[in-house]
C-alpha positions as a printed NumPy array, in Angstrom:
array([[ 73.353,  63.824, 160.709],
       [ 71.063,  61.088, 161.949],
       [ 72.545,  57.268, 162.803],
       [ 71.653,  55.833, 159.853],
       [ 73.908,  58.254, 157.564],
       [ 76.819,  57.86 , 160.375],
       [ 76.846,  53.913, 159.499],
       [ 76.593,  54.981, 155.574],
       [ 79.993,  56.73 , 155.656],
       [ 81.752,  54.181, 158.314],
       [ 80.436,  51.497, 155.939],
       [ 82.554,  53.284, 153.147],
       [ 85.555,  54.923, 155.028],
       [ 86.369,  50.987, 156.656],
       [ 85.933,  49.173, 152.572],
       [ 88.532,  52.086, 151.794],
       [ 90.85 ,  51.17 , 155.07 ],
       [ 90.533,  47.348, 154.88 ],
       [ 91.612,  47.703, 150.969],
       [ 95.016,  48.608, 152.27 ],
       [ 94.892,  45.396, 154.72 ],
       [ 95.488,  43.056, 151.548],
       [ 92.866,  41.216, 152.259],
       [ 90.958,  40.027, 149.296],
       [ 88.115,  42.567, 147.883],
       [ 85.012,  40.336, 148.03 ],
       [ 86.233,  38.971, 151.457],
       [ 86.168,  42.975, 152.726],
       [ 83.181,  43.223, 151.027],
       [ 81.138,  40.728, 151.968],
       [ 82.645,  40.749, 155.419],
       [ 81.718,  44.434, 156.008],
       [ 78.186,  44.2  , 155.09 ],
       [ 77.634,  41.167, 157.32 ],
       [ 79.013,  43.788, 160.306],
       [ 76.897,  46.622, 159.487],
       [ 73.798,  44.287, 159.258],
       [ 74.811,  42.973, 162.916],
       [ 75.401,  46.482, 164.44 ],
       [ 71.75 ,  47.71 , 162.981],
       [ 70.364,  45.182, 164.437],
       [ 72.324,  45.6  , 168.062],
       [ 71.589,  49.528, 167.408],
       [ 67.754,  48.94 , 166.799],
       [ 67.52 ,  46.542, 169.946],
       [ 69.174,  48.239, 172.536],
       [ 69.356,  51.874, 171.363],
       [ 66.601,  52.273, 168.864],
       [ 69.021,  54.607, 166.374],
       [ 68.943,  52.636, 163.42 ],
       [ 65.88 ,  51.693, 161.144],
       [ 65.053,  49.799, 158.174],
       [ 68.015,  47.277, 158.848],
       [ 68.212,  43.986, 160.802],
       [ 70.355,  40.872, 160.444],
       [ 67.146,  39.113, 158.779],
       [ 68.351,  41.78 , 155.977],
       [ 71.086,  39.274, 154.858],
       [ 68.677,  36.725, 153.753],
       [ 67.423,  38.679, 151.02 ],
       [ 71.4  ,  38.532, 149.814],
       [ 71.05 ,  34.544, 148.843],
       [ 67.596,  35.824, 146.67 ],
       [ 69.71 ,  38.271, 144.851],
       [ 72.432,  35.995, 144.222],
       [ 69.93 ,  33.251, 142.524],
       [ 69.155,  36.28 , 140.132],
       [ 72.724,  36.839, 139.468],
       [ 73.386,  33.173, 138.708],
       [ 69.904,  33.226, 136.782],
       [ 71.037,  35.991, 134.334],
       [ 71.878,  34.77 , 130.844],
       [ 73.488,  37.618, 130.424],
       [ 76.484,  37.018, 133.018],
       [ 76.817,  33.358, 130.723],
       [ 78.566,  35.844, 128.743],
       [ 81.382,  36.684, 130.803],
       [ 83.34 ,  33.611, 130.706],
       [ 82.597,  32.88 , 127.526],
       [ 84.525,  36.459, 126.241],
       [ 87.2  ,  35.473, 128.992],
       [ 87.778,  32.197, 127.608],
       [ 87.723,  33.875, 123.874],
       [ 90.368,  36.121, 125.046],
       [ 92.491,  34.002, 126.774],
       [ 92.678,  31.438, 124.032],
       [ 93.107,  34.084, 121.119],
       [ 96.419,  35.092, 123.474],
       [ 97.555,  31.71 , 123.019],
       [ 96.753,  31.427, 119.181],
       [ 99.56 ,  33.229, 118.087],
       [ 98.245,  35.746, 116.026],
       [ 99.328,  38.418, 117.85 ],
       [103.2  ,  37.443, 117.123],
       [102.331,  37.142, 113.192],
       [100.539,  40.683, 113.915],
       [103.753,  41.936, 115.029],
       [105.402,  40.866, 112.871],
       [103.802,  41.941, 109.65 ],
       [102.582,  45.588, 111.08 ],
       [106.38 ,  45.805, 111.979],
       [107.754,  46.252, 108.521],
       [104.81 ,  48.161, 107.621],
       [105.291,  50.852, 109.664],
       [109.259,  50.223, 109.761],
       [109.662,  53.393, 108.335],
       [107.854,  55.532, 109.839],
       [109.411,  57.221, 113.146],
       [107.731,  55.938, 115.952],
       [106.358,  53.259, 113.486],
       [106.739,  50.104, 116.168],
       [105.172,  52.437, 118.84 ],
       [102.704,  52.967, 116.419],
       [102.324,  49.093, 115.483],
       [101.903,  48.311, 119.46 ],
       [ 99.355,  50.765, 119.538],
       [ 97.492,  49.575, 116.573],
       [ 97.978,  45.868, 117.584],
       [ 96.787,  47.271, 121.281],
       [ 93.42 ,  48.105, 119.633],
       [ 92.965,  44.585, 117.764],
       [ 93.313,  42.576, 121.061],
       [ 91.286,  45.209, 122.618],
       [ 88.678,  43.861, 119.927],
       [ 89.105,  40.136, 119.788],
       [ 90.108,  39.661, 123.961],
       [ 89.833,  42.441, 126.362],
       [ 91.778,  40.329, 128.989],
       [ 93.825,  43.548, 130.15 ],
       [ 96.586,  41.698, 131.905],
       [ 97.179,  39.071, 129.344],
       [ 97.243,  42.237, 126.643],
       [100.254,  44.456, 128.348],
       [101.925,  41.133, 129.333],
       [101.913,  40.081, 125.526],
       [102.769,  43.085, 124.067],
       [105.509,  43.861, 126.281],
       [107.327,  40.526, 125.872],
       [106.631,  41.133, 121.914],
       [107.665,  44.994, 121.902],
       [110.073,  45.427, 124.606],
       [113.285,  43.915, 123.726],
       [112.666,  45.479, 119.941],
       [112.373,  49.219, 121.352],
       [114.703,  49.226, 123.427],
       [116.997,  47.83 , 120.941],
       [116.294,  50.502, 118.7  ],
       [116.829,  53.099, 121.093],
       [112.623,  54.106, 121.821],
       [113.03 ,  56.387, 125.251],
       [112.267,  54.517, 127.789],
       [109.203,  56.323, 129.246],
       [107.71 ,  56.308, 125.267],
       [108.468,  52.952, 124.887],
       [106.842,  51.541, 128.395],
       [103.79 ,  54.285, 128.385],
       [102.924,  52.811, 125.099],
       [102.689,  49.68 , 125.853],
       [100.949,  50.23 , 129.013],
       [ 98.282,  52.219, 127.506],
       [ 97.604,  49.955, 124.381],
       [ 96.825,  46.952, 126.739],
       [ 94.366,  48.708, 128.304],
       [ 92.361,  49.858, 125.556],
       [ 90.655,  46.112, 126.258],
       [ 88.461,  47.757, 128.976],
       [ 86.248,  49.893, 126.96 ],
       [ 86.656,  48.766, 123.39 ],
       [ 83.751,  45.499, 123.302],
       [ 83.803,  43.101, 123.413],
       [ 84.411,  44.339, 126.679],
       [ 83.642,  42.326, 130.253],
       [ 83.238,  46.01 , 131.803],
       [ 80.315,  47.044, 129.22 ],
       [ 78.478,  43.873, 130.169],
       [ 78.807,  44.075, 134.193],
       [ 77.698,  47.635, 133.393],
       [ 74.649,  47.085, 131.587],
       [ 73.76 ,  44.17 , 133.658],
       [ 74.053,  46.234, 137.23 ],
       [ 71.845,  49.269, 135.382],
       [ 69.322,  47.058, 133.392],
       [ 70.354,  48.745, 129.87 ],
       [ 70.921,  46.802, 126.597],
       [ 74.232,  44.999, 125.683],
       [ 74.535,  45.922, 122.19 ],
       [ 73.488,  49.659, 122.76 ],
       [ 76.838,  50.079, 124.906],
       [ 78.63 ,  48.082, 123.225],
       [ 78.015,  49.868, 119.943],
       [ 78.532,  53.059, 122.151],
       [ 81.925,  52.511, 122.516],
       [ 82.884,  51.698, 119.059],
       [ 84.218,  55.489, 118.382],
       [ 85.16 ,  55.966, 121.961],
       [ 87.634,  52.998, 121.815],
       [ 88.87 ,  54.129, 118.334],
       [ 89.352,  57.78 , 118.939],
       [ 91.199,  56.973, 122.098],
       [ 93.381,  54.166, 120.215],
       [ 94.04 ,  57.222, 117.7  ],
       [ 94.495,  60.162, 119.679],
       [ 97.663,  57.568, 121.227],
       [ 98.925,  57.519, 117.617],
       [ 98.591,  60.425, 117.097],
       [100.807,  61.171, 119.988],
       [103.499,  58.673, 119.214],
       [103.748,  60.109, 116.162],
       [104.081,  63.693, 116.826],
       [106.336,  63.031, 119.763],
       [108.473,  61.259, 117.102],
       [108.59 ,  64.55 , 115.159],
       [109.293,  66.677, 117.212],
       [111.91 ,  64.63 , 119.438],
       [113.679,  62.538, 116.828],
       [115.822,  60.75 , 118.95 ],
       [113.023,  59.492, 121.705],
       [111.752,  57.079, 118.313],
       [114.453,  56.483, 115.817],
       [113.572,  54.507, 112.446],
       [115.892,  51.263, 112.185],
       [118.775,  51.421, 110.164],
       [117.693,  47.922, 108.665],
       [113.755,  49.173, 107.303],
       [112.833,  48.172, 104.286],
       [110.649,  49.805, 101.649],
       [106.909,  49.013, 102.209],
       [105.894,  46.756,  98.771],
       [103.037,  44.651,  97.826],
       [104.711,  41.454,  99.548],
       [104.544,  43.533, 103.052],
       [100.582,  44.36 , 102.149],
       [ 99.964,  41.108, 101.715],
       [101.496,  39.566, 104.837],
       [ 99.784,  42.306, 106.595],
       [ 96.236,  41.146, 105.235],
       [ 96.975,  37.71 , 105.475],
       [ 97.753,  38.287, 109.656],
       [ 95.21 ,  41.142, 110.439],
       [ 92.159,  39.407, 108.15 ],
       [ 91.525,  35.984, 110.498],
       [ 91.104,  38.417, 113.513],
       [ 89.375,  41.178, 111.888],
       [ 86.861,  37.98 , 110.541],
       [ 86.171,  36.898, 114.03 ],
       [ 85.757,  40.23 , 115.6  ],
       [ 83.461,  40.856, 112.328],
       [ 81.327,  37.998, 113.678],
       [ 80.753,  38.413, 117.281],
       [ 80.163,  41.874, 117.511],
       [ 78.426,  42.447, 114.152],
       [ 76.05 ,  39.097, 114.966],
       [ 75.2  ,  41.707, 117.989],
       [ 74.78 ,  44.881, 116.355],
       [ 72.725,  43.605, 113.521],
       [ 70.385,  41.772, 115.781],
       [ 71.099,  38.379, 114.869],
       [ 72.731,  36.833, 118.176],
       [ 72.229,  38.076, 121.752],
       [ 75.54 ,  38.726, 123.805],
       [ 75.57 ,  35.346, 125.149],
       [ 75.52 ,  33.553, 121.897],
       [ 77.792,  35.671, 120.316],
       [ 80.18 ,  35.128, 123.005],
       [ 80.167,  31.304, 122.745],
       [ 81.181,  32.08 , 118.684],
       [ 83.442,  34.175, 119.716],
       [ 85.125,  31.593, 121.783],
       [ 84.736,  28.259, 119.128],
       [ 86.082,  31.03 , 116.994],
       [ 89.159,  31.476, 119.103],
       [ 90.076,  28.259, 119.614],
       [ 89.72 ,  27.491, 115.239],
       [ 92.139,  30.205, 114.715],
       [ 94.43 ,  28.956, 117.423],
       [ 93.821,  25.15 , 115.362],
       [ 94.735,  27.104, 112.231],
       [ 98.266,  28.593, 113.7  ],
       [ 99.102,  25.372, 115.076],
       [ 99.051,  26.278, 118.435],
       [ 96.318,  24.034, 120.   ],
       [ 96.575,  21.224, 121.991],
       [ 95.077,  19.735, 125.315],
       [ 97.569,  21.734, 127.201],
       [ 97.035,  25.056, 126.035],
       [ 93.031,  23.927, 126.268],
       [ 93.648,  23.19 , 130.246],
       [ 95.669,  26.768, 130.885],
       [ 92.632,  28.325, 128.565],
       [ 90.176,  26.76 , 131.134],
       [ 91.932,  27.324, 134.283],
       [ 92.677,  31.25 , 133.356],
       [ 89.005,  31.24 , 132.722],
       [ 87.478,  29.743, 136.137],
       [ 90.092,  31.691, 138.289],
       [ 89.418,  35.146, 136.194],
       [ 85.583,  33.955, 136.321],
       [ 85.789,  33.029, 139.907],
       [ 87.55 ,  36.276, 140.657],
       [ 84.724,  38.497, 138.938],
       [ 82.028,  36.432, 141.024],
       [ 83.302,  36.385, 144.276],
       [ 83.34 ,  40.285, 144.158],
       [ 79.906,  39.939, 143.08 ],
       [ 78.762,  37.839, 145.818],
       [ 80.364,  40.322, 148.514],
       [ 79.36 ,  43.561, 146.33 ],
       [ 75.796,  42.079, 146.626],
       [ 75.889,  41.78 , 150.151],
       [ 77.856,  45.271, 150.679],
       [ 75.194,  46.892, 148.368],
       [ 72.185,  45.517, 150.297],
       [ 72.952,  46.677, 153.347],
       [ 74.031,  50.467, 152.373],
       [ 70.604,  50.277, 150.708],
       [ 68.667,  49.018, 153.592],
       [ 70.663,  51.811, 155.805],
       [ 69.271,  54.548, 152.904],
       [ 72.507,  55.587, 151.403],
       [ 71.045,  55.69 , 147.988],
       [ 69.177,  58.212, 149.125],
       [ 72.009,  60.047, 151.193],
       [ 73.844,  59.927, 148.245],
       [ 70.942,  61.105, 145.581],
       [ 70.52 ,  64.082, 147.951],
       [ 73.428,  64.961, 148.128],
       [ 74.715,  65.12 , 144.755],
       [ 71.449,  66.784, 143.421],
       [ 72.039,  69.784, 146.099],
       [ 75.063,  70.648, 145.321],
       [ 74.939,  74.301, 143.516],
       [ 76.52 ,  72.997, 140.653],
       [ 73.69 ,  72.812, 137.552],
       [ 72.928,  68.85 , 135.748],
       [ 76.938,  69.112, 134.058],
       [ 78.532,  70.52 , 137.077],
       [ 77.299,  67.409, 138.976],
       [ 78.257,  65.392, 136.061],
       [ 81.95 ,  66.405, 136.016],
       [ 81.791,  66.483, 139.9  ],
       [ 80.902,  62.696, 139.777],
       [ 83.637,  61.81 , 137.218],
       [ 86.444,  63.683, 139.087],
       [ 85.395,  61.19 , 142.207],
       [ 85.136,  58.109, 140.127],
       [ 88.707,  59.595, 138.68 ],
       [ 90.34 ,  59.749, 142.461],
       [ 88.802,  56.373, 142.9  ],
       [ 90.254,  54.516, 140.292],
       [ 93.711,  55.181, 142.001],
       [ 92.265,  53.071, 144.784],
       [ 89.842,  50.717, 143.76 ],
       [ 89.428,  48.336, 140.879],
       [ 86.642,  49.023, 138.214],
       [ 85.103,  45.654, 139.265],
       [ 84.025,  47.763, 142.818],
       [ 83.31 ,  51.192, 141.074],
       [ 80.735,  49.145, 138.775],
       [ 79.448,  46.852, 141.287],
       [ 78.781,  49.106, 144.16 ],
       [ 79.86 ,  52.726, 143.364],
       [ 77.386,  52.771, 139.522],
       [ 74.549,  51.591, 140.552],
       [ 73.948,  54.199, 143.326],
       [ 74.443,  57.372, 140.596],
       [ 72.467,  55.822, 138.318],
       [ 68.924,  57.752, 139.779],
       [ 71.019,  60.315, 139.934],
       [ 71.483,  61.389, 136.396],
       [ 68.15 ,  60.34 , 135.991],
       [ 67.093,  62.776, 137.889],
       [ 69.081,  65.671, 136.338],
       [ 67.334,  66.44 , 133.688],
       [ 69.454,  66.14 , 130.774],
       [ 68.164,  67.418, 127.448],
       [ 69.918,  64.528, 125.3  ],
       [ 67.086,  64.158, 123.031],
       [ 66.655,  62.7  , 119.472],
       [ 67.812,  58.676, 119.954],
       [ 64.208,  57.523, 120.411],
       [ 66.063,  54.155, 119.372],
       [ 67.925,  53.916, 122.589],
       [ 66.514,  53.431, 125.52 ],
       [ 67.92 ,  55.82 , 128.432],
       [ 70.174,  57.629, 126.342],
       [ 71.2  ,  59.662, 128.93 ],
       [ 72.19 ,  56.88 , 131.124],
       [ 73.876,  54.844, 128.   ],
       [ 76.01 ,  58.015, 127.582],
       [ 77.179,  58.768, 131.233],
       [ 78.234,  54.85 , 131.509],
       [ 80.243,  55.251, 128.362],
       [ 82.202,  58.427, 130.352],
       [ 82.668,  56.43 , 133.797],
       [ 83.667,  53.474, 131.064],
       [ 86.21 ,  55.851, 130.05 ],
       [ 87.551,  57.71 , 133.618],
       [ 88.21 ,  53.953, 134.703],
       [ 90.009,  53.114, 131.868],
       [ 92.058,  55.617, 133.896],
       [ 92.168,  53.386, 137.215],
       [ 94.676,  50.854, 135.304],
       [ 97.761,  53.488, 134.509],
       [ 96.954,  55.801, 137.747],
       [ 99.039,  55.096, 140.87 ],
       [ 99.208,  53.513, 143.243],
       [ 96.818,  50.493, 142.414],
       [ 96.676,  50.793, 138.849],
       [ 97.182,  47.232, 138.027],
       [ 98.564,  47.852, 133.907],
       [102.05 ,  49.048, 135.471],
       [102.154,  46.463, 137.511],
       [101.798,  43.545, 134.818],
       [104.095,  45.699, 132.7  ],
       [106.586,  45.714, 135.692],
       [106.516,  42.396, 136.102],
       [107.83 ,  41.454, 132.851],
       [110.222,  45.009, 132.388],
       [114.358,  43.955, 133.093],
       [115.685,  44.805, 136.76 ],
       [116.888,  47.877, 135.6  ],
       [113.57 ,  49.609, 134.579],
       [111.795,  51.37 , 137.606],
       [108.167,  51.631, 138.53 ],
       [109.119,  55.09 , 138.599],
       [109.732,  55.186, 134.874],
       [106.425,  53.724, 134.07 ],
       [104.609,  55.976, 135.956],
       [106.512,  58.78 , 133.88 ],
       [105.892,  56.798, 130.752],
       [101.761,  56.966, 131.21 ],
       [101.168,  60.488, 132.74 ],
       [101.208,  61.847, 128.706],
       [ 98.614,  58.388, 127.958],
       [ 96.36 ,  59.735, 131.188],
       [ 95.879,  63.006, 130.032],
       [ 94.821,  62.068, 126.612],
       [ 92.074,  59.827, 128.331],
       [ 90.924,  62.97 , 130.478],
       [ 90.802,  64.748, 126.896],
       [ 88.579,  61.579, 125.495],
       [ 86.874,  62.24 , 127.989],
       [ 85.723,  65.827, 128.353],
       [ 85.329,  65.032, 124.368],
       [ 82.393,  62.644, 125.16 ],
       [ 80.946,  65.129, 127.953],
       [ 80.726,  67.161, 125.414],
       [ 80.062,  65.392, 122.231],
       [ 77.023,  63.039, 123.431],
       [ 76.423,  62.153, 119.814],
       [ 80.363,  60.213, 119.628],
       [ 78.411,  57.627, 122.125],
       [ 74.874,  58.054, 121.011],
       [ 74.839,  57.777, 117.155],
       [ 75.834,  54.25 , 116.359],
       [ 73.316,  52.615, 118.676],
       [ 70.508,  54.926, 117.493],
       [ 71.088,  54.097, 113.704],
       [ 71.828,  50.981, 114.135],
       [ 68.598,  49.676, 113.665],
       [ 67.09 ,  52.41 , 111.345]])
């Protein structure tokens, strides 16, 4: 093992030990590439160890970042934030509630089931993961628990559904993604159409079959009323504004007519209408809107800014290379690798935030299934099928990273809202059945390349 690969694996093994510092992520990124880049240079002067890598390096990091603030692309981001945050404040989540509530009142399980089901709408319209479990437990909560859900059903469920926001688009993930690997916007966006839904019905599936067979873990409400016309009718009137909007952004994408970036400023005029519509707009909830979206925007950017820096460096030191090698000779065939890669990005997620996995981790195994070989033929439409399919399965193992231990940041919004007398303990019992239903998403899409593949290759046909 030569110098260079020695400062490859310190640069990696002190980001993993200065995580647990609490110092903020972009500060421990940026922070330890400026090191690195000041030890290669000491190295190269005095020792002559370490090549390709001088402190000059770091001035290629301010030409990178003009092409990150250049990217029309990234003008998306806050625009989907703001969306999100606003549609939150709209209240149409309460009248979704509310309606899907008496619809499913009786059915057992039915206002697990409605969480879940409302989970996937917000998933659609905001993808703001923290605002998502927050709402839905303050909404869902008090309601189970007076019913007499289980606790661990009741808090896994609500966990789980506010996560779906990460992989089902609009989703800020999908378009960090396909900016770091150069891919198109809409094809992994429409990738994860029946990802997102099968894994939003595989949970109610779940919910409803834990119902059956444990009765009293989801009992129906003595007070449920027959479903009737009225109910239908409430339920259209609260789901159909939503649906509309999420209709307009993501179809305007899919069909061609608006890039990312313009659909994203619809989406957000279209959020704050429907929050005019419910009454719920005013210059107040327009100045929490903005300052949720510069410190959530902010937050994303700073991590780029150090990510860029981090990235540079490992480069110049050659550990995409290191890494490429490695992972191509292990005895494993193209899918061994595969699954050997997502059972890494899986123990990661309990560590790092997806923000770091697709800033710094991605981009580096990106050649790497190039280079495999894969036989995923017949989508001429999309371009690097292969690669649009393996981001859609690390899209899904970190949807993982926000209900695994110990940094998965879901149970901590949920705990944040839970009464005194609900441990983090029980939440972590609550998701374990909601994790293993991912890994089976998961090994569906390994599997199943076509789940990921056909929408964006027929799209356009």
């Amino acid at each position: 093992m030569d110098a260079n690969e020695i400062m490859v694996i310190a640069m990696f093994i002190s980001f993993i030990a200065l995580l647990f510092t609490g110092i903020p992520v972009a500060w421990v990124l940026g922070g330890i590439g400026i090191i690195f880049a000041f030890i290669g240079q000491f190295a190269d002067n005095n020792l002559d160890t370490i090549t390709g890598l001088d402190y000059t390096t770091l001035g290629l990091v301010v030409n990178r970042l003009w092409k990150i603030m250049d990217n029309w692309i990234l003008v998306a981001l806050p625009m989907f934030i703001f969306m999100g945050i606003m549609l939150d404040k709209s209240g149409v989540a309460e009248k979704l509630m509310k309606s899907m509530q008496e619809l499913f009142g009786r059915v057992r399980g039915g206002l697990a089931v409605t969480v879940t089901a409302i989970g996937i709408i917000l998933a659609a319209s905001t993808g703001i993961i923290g605002a998502s479990v927050v709402l839905l437990a303050v909404m869902s909560l008090p309601a189970m628990t007076k019913q007499g859900y289980a606790m661990p059903l009741a808090l896994g469920t609500i966990a789980s559904a506010g996560t779906l926001g990460i992989l089902i688009p609009p989703s800020i993930m999908l378009v960090i993604m396909a900016d770091q690997l150069g891919l198109s916007v809409g094809d992994l966006f429409m990738g994860a159409v029946f990802p997102g839904l099968m894994l939003g019905g595989m949970y109610i599936a779940y919910i409803l079959t834990y119902g059956f067979l444990k009765p009293e873990a989801a009992p129906i409400p003595a007070d449920a009323k027959p479903v009737n016309m009225t109910t239908v009718i409430n339920v259209l009137k609260a789901v159909l504004p939503t649906v509309l909007l999420i209709f307009v952004v993501l179809g305007s994408i899919f069909a061609g007519v608006a890039t990312p970036t313009e659909a994203s400023g619809v989406g957000a005029l279209g959020a704050t209408l429907l929050a005019m519509y419910n009454r719920r707009f005013n210059f107040k909830v327009l100045k929490e809107v903005m300052a949720g979206t510069m410190n959530t925007t902010a937050y994303i950017f700073a991590i780029f800014i150090g990510a860029t820096c981090f990235a540079l460096v490992l480069r110049e030191l050659g550990g995409d290379e290191l890494i490429e090698s490695f992972l191509t000779g292990l005895p494993f065939g193209p899918y061994g690798i595969i699954f050997f890669i997502l059972g890494i990005i899986f123990l990661l997620g309990f560590f790092l935030d997806w923000i770091e996995i697709t800033l710094i981790i991605l981009p580096l195994l990106a050649p790497v299934i190039s280079a495999l070989g894969l036989d995923i033929n017949g989508y001429g439409v999309v371009d690097n099928p292969e690669l649009v399919w393996f981001v859609m399965l690390v899209a899904m193992a970190l949807q993982t990273s926000f209900l695994t231990p110990p940094v998965g940041f879901a149970l901590f919004y949920l705990k944040g809202v839970c009464p005194p007398n609900v441990k983090l303990t029980d939440i972590y019992k609550g998701v374990i059945p909601f994790i293993i239903l991912q890994l089976i998403a998961l090994l569906v899409l390994v599997f199943w390349p076509q789940l990921v593949l056909w929408l964006p290759a027929n799209a356009y046909s």
